[in-house]
C-alpha positions as a Markdown table, in Angstrom:
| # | Residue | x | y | z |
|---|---|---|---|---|
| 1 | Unk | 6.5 | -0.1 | -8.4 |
| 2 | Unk | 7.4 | 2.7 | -10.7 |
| 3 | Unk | 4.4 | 4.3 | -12.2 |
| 4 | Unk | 4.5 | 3.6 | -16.0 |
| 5 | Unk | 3.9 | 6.5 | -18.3 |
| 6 | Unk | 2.8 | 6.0 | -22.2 |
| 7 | Unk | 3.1 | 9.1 | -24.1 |
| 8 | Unk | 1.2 | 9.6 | -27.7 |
| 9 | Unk | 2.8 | 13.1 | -29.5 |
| 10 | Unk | 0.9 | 14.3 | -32.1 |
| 11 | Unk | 1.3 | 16.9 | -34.2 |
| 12 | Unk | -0.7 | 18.6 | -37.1 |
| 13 | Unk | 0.3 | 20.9 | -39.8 |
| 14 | Unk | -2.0 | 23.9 | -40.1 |
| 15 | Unk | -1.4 | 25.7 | -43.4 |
| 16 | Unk | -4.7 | 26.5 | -44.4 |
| 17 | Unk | -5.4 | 28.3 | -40.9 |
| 18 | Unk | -2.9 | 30.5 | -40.8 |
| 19 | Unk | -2.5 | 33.6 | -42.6 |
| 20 | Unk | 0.0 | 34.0 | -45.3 |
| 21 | Unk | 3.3 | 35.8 | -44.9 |
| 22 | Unk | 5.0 | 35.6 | -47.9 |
| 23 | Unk | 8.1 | 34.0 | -46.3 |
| 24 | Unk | 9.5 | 31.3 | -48.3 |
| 25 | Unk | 8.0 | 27.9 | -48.0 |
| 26 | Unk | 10.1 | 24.6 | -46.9 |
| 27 | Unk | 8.0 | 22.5 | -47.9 |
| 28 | Unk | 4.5 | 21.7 | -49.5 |
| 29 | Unk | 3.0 | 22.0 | -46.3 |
| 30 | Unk | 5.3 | 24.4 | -44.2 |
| 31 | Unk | 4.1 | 26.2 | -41.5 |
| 32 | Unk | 5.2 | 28.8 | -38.6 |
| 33 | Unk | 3.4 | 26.7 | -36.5 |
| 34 | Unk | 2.5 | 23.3 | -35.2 |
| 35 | Unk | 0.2 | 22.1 | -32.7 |
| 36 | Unk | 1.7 | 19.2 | -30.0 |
| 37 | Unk | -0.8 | 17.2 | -28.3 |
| 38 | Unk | 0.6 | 15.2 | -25.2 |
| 39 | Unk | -1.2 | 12.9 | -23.3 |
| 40 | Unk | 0.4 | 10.5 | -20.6 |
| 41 | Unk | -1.4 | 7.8 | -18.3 |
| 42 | Unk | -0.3 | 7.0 | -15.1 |
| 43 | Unk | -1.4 | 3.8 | -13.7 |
| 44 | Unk | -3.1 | 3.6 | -10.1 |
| 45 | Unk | -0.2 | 3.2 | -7.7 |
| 46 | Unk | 0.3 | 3.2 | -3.5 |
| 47 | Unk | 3.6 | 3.2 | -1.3 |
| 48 | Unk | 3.9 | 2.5 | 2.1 |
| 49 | Unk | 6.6 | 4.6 | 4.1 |
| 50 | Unk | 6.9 | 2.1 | 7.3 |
| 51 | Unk | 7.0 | 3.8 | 10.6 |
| 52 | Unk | 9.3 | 2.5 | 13.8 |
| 53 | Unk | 6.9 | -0.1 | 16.0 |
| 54 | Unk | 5.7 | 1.0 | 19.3 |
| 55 | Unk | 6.7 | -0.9 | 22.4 |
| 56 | Unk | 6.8 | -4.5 | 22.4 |
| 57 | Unk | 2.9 | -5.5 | 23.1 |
| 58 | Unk | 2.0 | -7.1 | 26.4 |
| 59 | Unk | 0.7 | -11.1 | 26.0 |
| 60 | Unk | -1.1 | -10.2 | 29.8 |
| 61 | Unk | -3.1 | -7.2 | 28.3 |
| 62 | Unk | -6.6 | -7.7 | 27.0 |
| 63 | Unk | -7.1 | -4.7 | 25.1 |
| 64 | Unk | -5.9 | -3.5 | 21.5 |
| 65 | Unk | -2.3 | -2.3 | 21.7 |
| 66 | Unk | -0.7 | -0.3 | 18.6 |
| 67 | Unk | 2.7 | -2.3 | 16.4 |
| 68 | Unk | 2.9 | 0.7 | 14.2 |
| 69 | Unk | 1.4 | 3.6 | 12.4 |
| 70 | Unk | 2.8 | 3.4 | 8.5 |
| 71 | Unk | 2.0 | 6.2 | 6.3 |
| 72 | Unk | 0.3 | 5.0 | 2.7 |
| 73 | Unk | 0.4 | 7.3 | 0.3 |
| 74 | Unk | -1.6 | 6.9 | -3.4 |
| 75 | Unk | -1.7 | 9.1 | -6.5 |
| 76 | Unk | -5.2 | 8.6 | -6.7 |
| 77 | Unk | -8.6 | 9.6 | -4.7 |
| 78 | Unk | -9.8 | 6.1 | -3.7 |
| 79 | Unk | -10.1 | 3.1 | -1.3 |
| 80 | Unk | -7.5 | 0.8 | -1.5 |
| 81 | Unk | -7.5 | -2.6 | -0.4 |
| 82 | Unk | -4.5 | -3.7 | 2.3 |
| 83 | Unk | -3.6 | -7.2 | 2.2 |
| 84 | Unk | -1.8 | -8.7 | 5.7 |
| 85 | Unk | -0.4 | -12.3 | 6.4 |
| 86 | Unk | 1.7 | -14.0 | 9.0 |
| 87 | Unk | 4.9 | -16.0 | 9.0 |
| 88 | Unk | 3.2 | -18.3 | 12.0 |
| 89 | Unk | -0.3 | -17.6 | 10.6 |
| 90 | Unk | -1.6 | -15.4 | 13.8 |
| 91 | Unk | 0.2 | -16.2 | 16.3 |
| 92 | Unk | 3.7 | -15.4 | 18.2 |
| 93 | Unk | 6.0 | -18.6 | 18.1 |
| 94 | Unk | 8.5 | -19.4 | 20.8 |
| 95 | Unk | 11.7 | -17.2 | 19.6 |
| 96 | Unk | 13.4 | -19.5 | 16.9 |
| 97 | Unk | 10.8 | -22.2 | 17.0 |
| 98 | Unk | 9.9 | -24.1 | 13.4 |
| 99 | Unk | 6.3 | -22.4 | 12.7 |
| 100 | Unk | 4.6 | -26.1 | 12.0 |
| 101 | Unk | 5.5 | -27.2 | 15.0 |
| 102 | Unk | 4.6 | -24.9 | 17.4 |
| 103 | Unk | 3.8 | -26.3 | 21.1 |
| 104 | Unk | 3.1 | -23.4 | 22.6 |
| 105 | Unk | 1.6 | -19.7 | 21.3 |
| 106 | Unk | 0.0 | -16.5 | 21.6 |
| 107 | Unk | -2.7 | -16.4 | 18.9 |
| 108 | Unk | -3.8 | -12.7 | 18.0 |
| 109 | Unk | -6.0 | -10.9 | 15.6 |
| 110 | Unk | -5.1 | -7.5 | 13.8 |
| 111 | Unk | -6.7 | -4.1 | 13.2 |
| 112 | Unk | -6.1 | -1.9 | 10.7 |
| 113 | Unk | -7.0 | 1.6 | 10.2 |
| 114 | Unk | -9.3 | 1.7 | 13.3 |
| 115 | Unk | -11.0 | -1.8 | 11.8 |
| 116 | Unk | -10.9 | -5.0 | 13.2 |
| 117 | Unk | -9.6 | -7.9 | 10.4 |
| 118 | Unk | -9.0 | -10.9 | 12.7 |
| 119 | Unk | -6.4 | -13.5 | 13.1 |
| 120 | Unk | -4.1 | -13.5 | 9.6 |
| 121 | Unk | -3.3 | -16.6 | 7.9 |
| 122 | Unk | 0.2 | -17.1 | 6.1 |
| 123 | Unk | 0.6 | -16.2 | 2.3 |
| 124 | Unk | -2.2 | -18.6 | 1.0 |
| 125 | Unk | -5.0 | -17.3 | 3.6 |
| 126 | Unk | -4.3 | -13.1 | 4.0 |
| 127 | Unk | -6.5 | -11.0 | 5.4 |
| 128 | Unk | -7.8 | -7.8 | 3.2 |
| 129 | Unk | -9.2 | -4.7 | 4.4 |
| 130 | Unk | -10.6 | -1.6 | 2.3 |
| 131 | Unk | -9.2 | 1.1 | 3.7 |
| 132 | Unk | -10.8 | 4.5 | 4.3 |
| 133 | Unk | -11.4 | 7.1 | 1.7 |
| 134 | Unk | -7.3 | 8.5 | 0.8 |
| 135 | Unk | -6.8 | 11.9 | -1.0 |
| 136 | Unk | -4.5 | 11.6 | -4.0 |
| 137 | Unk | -0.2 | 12.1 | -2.8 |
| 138 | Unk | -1.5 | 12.9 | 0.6 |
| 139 | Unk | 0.7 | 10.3 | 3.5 |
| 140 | Unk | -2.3 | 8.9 | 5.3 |
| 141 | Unk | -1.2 | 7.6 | 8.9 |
| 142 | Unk | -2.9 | 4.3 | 9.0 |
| 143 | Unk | -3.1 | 2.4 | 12.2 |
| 144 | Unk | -2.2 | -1.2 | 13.2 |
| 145 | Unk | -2.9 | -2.9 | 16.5 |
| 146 | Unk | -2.9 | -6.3 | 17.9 |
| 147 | Unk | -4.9 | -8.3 | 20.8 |
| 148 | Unk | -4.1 | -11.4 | 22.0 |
| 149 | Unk | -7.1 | -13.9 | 21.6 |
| 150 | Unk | -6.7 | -15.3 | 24.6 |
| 151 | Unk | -4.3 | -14.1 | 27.6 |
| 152 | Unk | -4.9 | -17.1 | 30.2 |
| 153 | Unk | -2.6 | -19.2 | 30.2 |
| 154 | Unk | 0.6 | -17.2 | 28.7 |
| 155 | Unk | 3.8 | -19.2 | 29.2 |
| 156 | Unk | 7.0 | -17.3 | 30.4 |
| 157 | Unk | 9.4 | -16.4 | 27.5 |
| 158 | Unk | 10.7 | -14.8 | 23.9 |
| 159 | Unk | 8.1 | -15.5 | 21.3 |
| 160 | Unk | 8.0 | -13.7 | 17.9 |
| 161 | Unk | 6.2 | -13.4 | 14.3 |
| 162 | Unk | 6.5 | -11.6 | 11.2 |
| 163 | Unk | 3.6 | -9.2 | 9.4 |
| 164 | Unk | 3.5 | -8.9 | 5.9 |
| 165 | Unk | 1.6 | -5.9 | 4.8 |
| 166 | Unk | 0.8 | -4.9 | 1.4 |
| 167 | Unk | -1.3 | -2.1 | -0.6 |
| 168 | Unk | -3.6 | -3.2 | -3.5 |
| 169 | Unk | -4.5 | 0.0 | -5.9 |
């Protein structure tokens, strides 16, 4: 999202403040002068700059493994809030299986910048996490891991899911 700008110009006539020169005048109120005021607002705004994913994370492992390490960058000092769903809700599918009807999957939960969120829903149930303090225009590398809930059990094959991540100002 582009940041929006407003702009007010103003601009006063000072006459009376400055000394006369005796030049002709082009007007009633003439002046060498002017004084511009400009003021411009720029509306809280983030970006993400995705990063390439890490290896492909193990279903057998028990641990947190790293998906990827995006840079967010804001053009403000603050905390913003990082909203994450799921296309199968939390867990990897079977490779081209209809989400609903899933028979078998790996559930996971995510962390985010070193904090532990839990298992996403899909686009009606996201997760949200505050992220730590971010200095304004400065890319902060921000962390994102998975675990598998439970690794017992894993059946043999492709399985897949989709992250949606997005920054709230």
């Amino acid at each position: 999202m582009p940041l929006k700008y407003a702009f007010t110009m103003i601009a006063g006539l000072f006459a009376a403040s400055l000394p006369e020169t005796g030049a002709a005048q082009e007007g009633p109120r003439a002046t060498r002068a002017i004084v511009v005021q400009v003021l411009a607002q720029a509306a809280r705004d983030c970006r993400i700059v995705a990063a390439e994913a890490a290896e492909t994370p193990d279903p057998l492992a028990t641990g947190w493994q790293l998906l990827s390490m995006p840079s967010i960058t804001c053009n403000y000092r603050g905390s913003p809030t990082v909203r994450l769903w799921s296309l199968n809700s939390g867990a990897l599918a079977p490779d081209g299986a209809v989400p609903v009807a899933q028979t078998a999957s790996l559930p996971y939960e995510l962390r985010i910048g070193g904090q532990p969120v839990g298992r996403p829903g899909g686009t009606a149930a996201p997760l949200s996490a505050v992220l730590p303090l971010i200095e304004p225009l400065l890319p902060r590398p921000t962390e994102i891991a998975l675990r598998f809930v439970d690794g017992a059990g894993t059946p043999a094959g492709d399985f897949a899911d989709t992250i949606y991540l997005e920054v709230i100002p």
